[in-house]
N, C-alpha and C positions, 0 to 999 in steps of 0.2 A: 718369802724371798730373803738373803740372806745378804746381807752386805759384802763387799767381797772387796779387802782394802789392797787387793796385790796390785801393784804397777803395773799399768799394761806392757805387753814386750814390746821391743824394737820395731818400728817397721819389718829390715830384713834381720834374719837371721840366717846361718848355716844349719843347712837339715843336718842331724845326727849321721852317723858312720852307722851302715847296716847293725845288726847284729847277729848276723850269720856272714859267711864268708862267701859270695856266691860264685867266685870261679873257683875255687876249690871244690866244694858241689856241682859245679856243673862239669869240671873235669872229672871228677867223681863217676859220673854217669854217661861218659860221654858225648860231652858237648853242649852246647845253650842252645835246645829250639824253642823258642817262642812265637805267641801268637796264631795266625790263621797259620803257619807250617806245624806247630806242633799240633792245632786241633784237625786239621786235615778234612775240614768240610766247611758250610756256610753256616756258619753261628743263627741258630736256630729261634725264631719267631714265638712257636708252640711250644707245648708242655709236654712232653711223653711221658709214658705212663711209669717209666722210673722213676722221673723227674716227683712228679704229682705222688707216689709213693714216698719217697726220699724225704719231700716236703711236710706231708702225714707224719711219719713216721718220728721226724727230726721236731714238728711241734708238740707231738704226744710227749716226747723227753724233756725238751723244755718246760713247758707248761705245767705235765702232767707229775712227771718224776723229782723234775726240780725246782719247779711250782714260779719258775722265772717271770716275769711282771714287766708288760712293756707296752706302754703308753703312748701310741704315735696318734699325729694328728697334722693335718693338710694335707691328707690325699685327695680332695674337692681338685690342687693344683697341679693333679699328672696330667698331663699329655695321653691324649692316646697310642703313642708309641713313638721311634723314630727319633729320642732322644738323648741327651749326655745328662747322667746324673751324679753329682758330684759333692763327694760326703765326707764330713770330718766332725768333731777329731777321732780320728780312726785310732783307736785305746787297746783294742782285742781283738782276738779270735771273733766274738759274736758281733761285729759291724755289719759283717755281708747279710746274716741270720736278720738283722734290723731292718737293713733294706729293703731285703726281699719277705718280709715279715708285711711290710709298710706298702708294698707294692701288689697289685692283682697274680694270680698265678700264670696271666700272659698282656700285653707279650713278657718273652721270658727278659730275664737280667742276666748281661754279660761282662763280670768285671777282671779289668786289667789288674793283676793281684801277682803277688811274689811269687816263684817258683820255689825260691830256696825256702819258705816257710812254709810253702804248700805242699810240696813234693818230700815228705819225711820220710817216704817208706814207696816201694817199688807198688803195691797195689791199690797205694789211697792217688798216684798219678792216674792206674789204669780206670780206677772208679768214676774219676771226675773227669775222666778223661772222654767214658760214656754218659757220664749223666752229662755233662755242660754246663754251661756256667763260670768259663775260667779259662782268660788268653793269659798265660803266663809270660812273666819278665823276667830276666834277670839281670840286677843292677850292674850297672857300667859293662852289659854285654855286648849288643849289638845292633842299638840304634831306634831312632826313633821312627821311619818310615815304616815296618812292619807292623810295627801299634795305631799309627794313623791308616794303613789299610786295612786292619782290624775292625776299627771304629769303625770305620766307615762302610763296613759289610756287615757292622752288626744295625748300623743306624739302616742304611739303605732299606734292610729286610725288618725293619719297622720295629725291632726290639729296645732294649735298652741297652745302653751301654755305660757301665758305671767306674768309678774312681773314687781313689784316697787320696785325694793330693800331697800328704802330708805324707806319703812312702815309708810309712813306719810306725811301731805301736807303742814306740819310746815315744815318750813326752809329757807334760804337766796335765792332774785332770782338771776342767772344769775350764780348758781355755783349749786353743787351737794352736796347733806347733804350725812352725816355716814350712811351704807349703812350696815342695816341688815344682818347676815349672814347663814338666811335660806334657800337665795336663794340658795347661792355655795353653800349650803349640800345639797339642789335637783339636782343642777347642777353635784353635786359629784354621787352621787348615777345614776341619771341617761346616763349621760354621752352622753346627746343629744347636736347636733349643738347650738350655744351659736348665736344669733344675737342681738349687742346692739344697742340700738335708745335710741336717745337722743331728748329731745323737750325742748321748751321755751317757756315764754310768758304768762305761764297757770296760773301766780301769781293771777291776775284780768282777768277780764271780764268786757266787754261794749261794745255796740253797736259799730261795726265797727272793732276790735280788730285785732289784726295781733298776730298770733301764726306761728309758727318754728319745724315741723322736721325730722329730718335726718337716715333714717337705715342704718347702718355701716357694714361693712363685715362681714360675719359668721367667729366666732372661735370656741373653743373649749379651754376643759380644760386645756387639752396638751396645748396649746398653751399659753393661758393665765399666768399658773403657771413655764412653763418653765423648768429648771434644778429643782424645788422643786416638779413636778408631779411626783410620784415613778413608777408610769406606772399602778399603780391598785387603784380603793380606797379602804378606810381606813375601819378598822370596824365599824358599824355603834354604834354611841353612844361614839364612844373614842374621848380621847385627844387630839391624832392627827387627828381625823377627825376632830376638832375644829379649828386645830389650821393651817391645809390647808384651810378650808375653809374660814378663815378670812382673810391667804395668796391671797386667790383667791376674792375676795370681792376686797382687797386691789387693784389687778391687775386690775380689767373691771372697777373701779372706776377711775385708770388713764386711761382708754381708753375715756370712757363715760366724764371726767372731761371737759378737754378742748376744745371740742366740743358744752358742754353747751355753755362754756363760749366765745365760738367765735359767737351759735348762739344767745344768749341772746339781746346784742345790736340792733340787726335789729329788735324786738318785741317791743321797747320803742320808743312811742308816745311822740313828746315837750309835754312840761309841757301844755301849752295852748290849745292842740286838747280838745273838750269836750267828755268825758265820762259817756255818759248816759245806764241808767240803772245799773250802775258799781257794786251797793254795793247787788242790786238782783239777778243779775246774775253771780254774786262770790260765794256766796250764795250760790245758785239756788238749787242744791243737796248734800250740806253740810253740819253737825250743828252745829251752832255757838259754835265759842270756841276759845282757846287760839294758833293764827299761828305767828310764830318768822321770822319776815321780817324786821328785824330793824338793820342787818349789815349795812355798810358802803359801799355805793353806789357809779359807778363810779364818775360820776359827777353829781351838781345841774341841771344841764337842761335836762340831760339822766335821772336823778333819778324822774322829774317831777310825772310820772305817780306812783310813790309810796311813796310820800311823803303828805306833807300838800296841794301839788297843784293838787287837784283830786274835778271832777266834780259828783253826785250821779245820 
């Protein structure tokens, strides 16, 4: 374990400013559909046989090609289906690959994920469009009742339904960034089993990589917010349902916090292991842009892998 002398952050913060533009993208292509309009059926239960291919397929590369290392632990506390699971700190491209790494091949996992980072090119939309796996968003597009009827037709039909609170892959490693408060207004509304996971590691990518992570106990809101849950939610659209739900962001953000931070340490490589491929496969399904990793780090030899001592 490693000492880790940084000050904790703020209670709140302001989430970061995307780092793609997403009405320009979405006007790009003709407009913002998200969710159950743009997938056009009932978010799926079972695995089809692309599905269960794709997954093959996508472990033989990891694993096999570039020998990726990923260590999870507390899957004894899934649900058997039917539930909201909710992940941070979301670092990268490979946090979904984590999840659904961590998770049985059914029921499947449906996560509410960026459009503008996902949708790079006209046939990786049509690809994911048939496999599954992906109600897309786009920030400050058009609201949050279509992703709560989302959830809720992914929960109903017994699958999972997962999230990044933290809406973005900017941020400090080895702690959890400000955390969105969309999630706890689906969480409010729906009022399904709450499972958080936590992961590490997913700052970089390189050959050889060691990633981290952990599913946590099932809660609920009850549980979460405590003596502030009134026992019903709030109307939808009000004050108070803003201002629980930021209560509640507030609460699974210290559950989810220090857990980062205990797994983060065992993910860093001495400064001197080589890092190949690093800057391609950080990359690999992201678009370049501005990611804020430049806090204060536990120490120079832990920090090696994210500073000036990195190999490409």
């Amino acid at each position: 374990m490693v000492d880790d002398p940084r000050p904790s952050p703020p209670a709140r913060r302001r989430p970061p400013r995307g780092r793609v533009a997403p009405q320009a993208l979405a006007d790009a292509r003709g407009g913002a559909v998200e969710g159950l309009i743009w997938l056009g059926r009932t978010p799926e239960w079972r695995a089809s046989p692309l599905y269960r291919f794709v997954r093959l397929l996508a472990r033989f590369l990891l694993f096999g090609v570039f020998r990726i290392r990923i260590e999870t632990s507390g899957q004894e506390h899934l649900p058997s289906g039917g539930y909201f699971l909710v992940g941070a700190a979301h670092r990268g491209w490979m946090d979904p690959f984590l999840v659904v790494h961590a998770l049985p091949v059914e029921p499947r996992a449906w996560f509410l994920g960026s459009a503008p980072s996902t949708f790079t090119s006209r046939w990786r939309e049509i690809l994911i469009h048939r496999l599954g796996g992906l109600l897309p968003v786009w920030r400050g597009g058009i609201g949050i009742e279509q992703h709560v009827a989302a959830a809720r037709a992914v929960i109903a039909n017994g699958a999972v339904f997962a999230q990044m609170p933290e809406g973005t892959v900017s941020g400090p490693a080895g702690r959890i960034g400000p955390f969105r408060v969309g999630w706890a207004v689906i969480a409010l509304r729906t009022d399904a089993p709450i499972v958080p996971f936590a992961m590490a590691g997913t700052e970089e990518l390189y050959v050889g990589r060691r990633l981290i992570s952990r599913v946590l106990p099932p809660t609920s809101v009850a549980a979460l917010l405590g003596p502030a849950w009134p026992g019903y939610p709030p109307e939808p659209g009000t004050r108070a349902g803003l201002d629980l739900a930021r209560e509640l962001s507030t609460a699974l953000a210290s559950v989810l916090g220090p857990v980062v931070a205990e797994l983060w340490p065992r993910t860093v490589d001495p400064p001197d292991r080589p890092r190949r491929l690093r800057r391609r496969l950080t990359w690999l399904f992201l678009r370049p842009g501005r990611l804020d990793r430049d806090d204060p780090l536990p120490s120079a030899g832990d920090a090696g892998s994210l500073t000036g001592n990195r190999r490409a």
